[in-house]
C-alpha positions as CSV (number, residue, x, y, z in Angstrom):
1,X,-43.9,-142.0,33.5
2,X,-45.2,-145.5,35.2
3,X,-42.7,-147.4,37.0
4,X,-42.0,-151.4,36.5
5,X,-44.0,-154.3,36.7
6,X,-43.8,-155.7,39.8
7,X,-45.8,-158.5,41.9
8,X,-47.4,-157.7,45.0
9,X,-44.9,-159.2,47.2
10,X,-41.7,-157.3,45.6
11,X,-43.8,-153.5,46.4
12,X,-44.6,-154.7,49.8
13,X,-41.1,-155.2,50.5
14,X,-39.9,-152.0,48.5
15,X,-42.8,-150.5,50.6
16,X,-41.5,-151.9,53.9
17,X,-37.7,-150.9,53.4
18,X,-38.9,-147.6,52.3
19,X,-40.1,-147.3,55.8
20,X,-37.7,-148.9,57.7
21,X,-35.6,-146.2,56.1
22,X,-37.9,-143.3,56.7
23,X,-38.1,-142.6,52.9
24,X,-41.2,-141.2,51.7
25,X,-43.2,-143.8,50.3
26,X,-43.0,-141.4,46.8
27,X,-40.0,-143.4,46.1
28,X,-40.6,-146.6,45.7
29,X,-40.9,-146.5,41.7
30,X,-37.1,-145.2,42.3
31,X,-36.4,-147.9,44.3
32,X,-38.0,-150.4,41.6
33,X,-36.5,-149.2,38.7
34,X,-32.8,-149.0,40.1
35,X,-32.8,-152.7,41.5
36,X,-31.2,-153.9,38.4
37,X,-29.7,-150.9,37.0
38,X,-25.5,-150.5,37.6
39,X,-24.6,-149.0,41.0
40,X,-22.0,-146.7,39.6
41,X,-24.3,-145.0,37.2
42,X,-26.2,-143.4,40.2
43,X,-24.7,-144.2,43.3
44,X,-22.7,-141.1,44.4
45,X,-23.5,-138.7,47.0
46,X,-23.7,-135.1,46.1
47,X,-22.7,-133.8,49.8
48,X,-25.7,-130.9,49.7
49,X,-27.8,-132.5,52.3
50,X,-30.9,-134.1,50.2
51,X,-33.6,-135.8,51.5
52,X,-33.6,-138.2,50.5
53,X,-29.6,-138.7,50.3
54,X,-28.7,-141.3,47.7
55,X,-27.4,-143.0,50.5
56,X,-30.5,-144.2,52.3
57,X,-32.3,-144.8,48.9
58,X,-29.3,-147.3,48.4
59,X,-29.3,-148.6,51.8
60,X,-33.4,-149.1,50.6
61,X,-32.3,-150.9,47.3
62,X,-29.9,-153.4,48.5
63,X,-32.1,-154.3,51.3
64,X,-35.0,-155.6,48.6
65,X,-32.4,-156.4,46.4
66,X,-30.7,-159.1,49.3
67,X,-34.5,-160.0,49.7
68,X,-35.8,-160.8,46.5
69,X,-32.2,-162.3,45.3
70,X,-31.6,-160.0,42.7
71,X,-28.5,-158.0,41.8
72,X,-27.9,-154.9,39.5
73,X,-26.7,-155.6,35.7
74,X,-22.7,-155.6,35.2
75,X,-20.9,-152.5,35.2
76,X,-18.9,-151.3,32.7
77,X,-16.2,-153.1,34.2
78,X,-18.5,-156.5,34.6
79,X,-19.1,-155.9,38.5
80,X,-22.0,-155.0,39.4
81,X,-20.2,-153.5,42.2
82,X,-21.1,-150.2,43.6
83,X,-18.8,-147.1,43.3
84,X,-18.9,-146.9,47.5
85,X,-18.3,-150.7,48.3
């Protein structure tokens, strides 16, 4: 399944934070299709030890999300918050 349209300058940052995290670079359609989607919906940690943890792919979205100036759509309860913060 493709991942989103995006402009050069947003997958060179996803590409960059991706590194900065020591994610695989394998994730950046992830990244780029959960910068607008509601934290809670996928932001929970599982505790089994994954690698990636959900954690540092989170750490990976809000960092592009903080740089391009975008936020995730409202939660059900009209947040946007994530479930950790």
């Amino acid at each position: 399944m493709p991942g989103p349209t995006m402009d050069a300058a947003a997958a060179a940052c996803i590409r960059a934070r991706l590194a900065a995290e020591r994610v695989d670079a394998s994730y950046a359609v992830f990244v780029a299709r959960h910068l607008t989607v509601p934290d809670a919906g996928w932001r929970w940690c599982c505790g089994s030890h994954c690698d990636p943890c959900v954690q540092a792919l989170g750490r990976v979205v809000d960092a592009v999300r903080q740089t391009l100036g975008i936020g995730p759509a409202a939660d059900a309860d009209g947040t946007g918050a994530s479930a950790d913060g």
